[in-house]
C-alpha positions as CSV (number, residue, x, y, z in Angstrom):
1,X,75.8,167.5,166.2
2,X,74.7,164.5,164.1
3,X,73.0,161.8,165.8
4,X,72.4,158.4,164.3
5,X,70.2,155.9,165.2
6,X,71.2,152.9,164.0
7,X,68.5,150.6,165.6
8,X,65.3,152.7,166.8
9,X,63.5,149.3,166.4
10,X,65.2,148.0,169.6
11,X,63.5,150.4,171.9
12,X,59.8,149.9,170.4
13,X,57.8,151.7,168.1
14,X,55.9,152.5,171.1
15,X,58.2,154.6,172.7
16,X,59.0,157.9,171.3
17,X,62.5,159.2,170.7
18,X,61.3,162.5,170.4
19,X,63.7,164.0,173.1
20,X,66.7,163.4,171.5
21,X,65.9,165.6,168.5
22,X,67.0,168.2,171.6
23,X,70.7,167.5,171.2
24,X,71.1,168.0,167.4
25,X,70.5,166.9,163.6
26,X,68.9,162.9,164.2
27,X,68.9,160.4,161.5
28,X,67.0,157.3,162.6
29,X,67.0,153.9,161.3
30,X,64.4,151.8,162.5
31,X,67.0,148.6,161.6
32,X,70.0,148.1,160.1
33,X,71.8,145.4,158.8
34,X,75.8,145.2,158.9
35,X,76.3,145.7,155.7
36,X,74.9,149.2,156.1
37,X,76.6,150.3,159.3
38,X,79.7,151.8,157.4
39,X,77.7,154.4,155.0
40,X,75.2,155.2,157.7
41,X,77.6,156.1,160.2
42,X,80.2,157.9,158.0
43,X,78.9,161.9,158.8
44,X,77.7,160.8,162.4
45,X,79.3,162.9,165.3
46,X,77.6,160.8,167.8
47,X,75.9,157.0,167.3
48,X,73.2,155.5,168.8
49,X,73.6,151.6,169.0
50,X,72.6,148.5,170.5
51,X,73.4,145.3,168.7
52,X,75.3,146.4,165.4
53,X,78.7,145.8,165.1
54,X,80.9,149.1,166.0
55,X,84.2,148.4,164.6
56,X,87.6,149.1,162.8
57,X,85.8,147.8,159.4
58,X,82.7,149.8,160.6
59,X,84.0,153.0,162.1
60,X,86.6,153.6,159.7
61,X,85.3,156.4,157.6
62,X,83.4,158.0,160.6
63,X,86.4,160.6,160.9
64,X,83.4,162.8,162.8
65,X,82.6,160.3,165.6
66,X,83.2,161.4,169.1
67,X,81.0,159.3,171.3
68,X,78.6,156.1,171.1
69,X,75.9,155.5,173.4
70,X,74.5,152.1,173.6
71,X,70.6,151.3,174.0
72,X,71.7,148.8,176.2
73,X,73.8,147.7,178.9
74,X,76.1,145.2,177.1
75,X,78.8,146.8,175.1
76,X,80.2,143.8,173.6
77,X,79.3,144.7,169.7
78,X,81.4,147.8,170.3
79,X,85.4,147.4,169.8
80,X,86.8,149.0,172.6
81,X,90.0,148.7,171.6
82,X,89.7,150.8,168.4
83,X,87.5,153.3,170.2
84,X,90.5,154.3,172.9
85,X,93.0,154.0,169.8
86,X,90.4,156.9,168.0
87,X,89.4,158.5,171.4
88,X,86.1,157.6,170.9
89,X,83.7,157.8,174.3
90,X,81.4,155.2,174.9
91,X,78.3,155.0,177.5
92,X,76.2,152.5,178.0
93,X,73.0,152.2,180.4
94,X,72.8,150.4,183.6
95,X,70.1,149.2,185.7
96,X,67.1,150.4,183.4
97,X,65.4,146.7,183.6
98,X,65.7,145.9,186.7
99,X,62.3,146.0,187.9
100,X,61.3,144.3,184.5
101,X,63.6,141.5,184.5
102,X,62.3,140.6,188.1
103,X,59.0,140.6,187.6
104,X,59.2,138.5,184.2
105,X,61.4,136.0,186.4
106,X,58.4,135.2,189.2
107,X,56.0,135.1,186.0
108,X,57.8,132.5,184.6
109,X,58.0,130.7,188.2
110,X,54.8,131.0,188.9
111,X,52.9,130.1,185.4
112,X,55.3,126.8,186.3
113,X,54.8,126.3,189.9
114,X,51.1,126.0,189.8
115,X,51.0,124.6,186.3
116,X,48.4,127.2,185.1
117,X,48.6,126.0,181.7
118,X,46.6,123.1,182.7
119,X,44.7,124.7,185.1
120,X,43.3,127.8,181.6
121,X,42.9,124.5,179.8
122,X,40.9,123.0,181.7
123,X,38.4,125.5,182.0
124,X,38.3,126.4,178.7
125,X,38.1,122.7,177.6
126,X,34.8,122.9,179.4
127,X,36.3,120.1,181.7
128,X,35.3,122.2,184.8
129,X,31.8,123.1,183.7
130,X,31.2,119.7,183.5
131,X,32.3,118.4,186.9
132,X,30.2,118.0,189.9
133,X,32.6,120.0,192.4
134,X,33.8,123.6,193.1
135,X,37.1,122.8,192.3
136,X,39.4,121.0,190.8
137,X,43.3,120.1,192.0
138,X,44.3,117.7,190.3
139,X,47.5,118.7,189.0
140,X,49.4,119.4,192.5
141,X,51.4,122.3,193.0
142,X,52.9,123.6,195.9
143,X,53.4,127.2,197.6
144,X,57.1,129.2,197.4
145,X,57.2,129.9,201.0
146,X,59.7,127.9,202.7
147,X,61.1,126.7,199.4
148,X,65.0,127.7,198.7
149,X,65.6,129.9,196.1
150,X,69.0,129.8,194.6
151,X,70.6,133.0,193.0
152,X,73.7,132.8,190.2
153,X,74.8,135.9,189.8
154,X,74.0,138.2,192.6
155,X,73.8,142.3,191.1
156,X,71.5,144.6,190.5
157,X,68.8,142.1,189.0
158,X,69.4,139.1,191.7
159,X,69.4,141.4,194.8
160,X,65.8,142.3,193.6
161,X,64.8,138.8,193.3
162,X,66.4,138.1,196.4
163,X,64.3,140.5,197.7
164,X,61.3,139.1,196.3
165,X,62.1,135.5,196.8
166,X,62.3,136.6,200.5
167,X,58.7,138.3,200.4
168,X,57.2,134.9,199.2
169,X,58.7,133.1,202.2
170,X,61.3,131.5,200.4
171,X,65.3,130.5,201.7
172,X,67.5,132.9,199.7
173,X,71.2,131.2,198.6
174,X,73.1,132.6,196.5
175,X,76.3,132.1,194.2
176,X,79.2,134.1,192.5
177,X,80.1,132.9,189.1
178,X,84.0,134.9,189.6
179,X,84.0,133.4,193.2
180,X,84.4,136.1,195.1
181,X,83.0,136.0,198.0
182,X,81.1,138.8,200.1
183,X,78.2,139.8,202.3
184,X,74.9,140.3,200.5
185,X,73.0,139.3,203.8
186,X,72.4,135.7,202.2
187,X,73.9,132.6,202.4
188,X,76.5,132.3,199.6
189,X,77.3,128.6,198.4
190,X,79.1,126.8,195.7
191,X,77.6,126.6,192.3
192,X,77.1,122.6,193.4
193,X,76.0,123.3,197.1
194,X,73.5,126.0,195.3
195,X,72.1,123.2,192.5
196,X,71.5,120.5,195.3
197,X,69.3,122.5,197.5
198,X,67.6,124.9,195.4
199,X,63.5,123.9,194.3
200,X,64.1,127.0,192.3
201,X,67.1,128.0,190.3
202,X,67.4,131.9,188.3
203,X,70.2,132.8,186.5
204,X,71.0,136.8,186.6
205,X,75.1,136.5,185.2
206,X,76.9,137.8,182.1
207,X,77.9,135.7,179.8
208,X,81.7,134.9,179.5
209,X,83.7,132.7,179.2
210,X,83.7,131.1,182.7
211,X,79.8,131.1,182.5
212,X,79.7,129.8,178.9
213,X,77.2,126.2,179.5
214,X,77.3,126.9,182.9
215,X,74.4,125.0,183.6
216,X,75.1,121.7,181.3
217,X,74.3,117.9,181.7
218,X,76.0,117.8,184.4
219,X,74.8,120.8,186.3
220,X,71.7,119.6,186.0
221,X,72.0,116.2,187.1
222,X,72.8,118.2,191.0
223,X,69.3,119.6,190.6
224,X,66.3,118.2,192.4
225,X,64.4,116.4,189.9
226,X,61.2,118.8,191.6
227,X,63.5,122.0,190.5
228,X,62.1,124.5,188.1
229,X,65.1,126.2,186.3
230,X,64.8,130.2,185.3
231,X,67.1,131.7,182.6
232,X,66.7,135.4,182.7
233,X,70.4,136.1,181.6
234,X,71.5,135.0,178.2
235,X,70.9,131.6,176.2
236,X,74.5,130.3,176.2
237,X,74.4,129.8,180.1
238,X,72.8,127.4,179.2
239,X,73.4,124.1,177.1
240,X,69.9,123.7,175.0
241,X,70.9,120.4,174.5
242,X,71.2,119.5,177.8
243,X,68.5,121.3,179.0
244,X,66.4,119.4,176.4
245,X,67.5,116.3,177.6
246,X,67.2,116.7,181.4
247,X,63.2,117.6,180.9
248,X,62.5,114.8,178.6
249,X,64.0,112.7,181.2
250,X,62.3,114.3,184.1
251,X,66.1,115.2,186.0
252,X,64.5,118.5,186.5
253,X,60.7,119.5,186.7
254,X,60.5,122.6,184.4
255,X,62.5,125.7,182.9
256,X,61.3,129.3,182.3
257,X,63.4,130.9,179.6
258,X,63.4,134.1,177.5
259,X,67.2,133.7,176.3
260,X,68.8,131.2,174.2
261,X,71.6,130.6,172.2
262,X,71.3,132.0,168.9
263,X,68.4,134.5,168.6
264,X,65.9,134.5,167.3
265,X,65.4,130.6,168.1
266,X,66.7,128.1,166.2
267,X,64.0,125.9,164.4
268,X,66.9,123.7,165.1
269,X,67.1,124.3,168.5
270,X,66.7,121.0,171.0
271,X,64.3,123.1,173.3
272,X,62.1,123.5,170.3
273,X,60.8,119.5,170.5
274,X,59.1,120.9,174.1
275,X,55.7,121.5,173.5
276,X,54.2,120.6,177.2
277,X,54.3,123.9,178.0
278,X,53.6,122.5,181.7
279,X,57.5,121.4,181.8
280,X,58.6,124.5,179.8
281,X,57.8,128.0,178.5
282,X,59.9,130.0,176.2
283,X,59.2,134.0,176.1
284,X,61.3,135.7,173.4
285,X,64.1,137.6,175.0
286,X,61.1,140.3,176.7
287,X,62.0,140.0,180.2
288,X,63.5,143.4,179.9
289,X,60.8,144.7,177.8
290,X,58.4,146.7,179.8
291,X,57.0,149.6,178.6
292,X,58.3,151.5,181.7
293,X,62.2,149.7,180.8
294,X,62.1,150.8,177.2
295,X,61.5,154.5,177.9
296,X,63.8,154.5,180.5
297,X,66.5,153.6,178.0
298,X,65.9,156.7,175.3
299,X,66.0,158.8,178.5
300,X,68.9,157.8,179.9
301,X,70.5,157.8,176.3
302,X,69.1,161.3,176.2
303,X,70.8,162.0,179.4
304,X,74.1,160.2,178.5
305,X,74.7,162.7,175.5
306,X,73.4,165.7,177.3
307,X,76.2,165.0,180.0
308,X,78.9,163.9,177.2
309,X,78.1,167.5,175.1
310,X,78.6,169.1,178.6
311,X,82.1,168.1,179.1
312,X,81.2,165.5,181.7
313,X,81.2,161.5,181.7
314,X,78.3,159.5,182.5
315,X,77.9,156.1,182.3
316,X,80.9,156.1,180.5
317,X,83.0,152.4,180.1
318,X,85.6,154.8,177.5
């Protein structure tokens, strides 16, 4: 088999790929660009993607192709269409970040909560060496427990923070962005009932369509204006604009975000006039990144081919 990696960048330099020389001949590409796809994947029996686009124009001279696994969960630069059309599997990876993406979500919370920006500065200022007291609390914050803690998008990722959330001492709500409505052993709401009681707000759905600017001007102006927003899911939930506007006016306390539309960030991006990094802190689309979450992803990869070259299906969306 010929296995090619289109995008061995996406998993880290950091973590080896080794394994997957197991399963056959593999080509790796740290990055690609589009332009390359075609001629890279033209003798590939199976490709290894995550981002590039995986399409009629792109596929069409791959006569060997039989399966692509992503590097990912999202599928969405794979046409699915032409892939049932050419009988082409595809498997994705599911669940790998979990852990990662919860954790990343209370460290945004918390570096907000107790505004520990001030708080480093201030010592390293030499502000506290200075003083007469112990201590210094000036900048108030307050404690989780018996704050509410509202969930959009309740799967893998928000029933972990749910779980957490719970830990801290915090009211767990929750809300479905496709409005079904079940028993997750938390008090499910409207998306309005949700933004008018939450102190804390994290957003764990997909983006479509129905969630496109979810949270916008309006959303916001439902929050408290004492809420801390957390974007953990992907930028265009969000409206930057709005979300630009609603700090500078104080409508909501802070945001924590490591997705936003268009990445990398825009230098044109509203969020991007911020600098009180007391009100707002931007982390590059890592949430998912552990070290732990990126190995995971080559050996569930691994383990999605292994499966797929024994006749069985795995992870498979096709």
């Amino acid at each position: 088999m010929n296995i090619v990696i289109l995008e061995r960048g996406t998993v880290g330099m950091d973590v080896s790929v080794d394994i997957l020389h197991e399963l056959g001949n593999v080509t790796i590409y740290e990055n690609s660009k589009v332009i390359q796809v075609a001629d890279r994947v033209k003798d590939a029996d199976i490709i290894i993607a995550n981002k590039m686009p995986l399409s009629r124009h792109t596929l069409k001279d791959a006569s060997h192709v039989k399966l692509i696994a992503q590097f990912a969960t999202g599928y969405d630069n794979i046409d699915l269409d032409y892939c049932r059309e050419r009988s082409i599997a595809v498997c994705n990876i599911s669940d790998y970040s979990t852990p990662s993406v919860t954790q990343h979500t209370f460290a945004l919370a918390l570096y907000l909560s107790e505004h520990l920006p001030y708080y480093d500065e201030y010592v390293k200022s030499g502000s506290w060496a200075a003083q007469e007291g112990f201590t210094h609390f000036s900048n108030t914050f307050y404690e989780l427990s018996g704050k509410t803690w509202g969930i959009i998008g309740m799967g893998n990722i928000g029933r972990r923070v749910a779980s957490a959330a719970s830990a801290f001492g915090c009211r767990v709500v929750w809300t479905s962005t496709t409005g079904n409505k079940r028993d997750e052993g938390y008090e499910q709401l409207s998306l309005n009932e949700l933004l008018g009681v939450s102190d804390y707000v994290s957003l764990h759905c997909p983006l479509t369509k129905a969630t496109h600017h979810l949270i916008n001007t309006d959303s916001l102006k439902l929050m408290k204006n004492s809420a801390i927003l957390i974007n953990v899911a992907r930028g265009g939930v969000v409206d930057s604009a709005a979300l630009a506007d609603a700090l500078n006016s104080h409508t909501i306390a802070a945001a924590g975000i490591d997705v936003v539309e268009g990445e990398p960030i825009s230098v044109n991006n509203p969020l991007n006039t911020i600098k009180d990094s007391d009100r707002l802190i931007i982390t590059p689309h890592m949430a998912w990144a552990s070290l732990e979450a990126r190995s995971r992803v080559v050996t569930e990869a691994y383990k999605n081919i292994a499966a797929f070259l024994k006749g069985e299906e795995r992870n498979r969306i096709i």
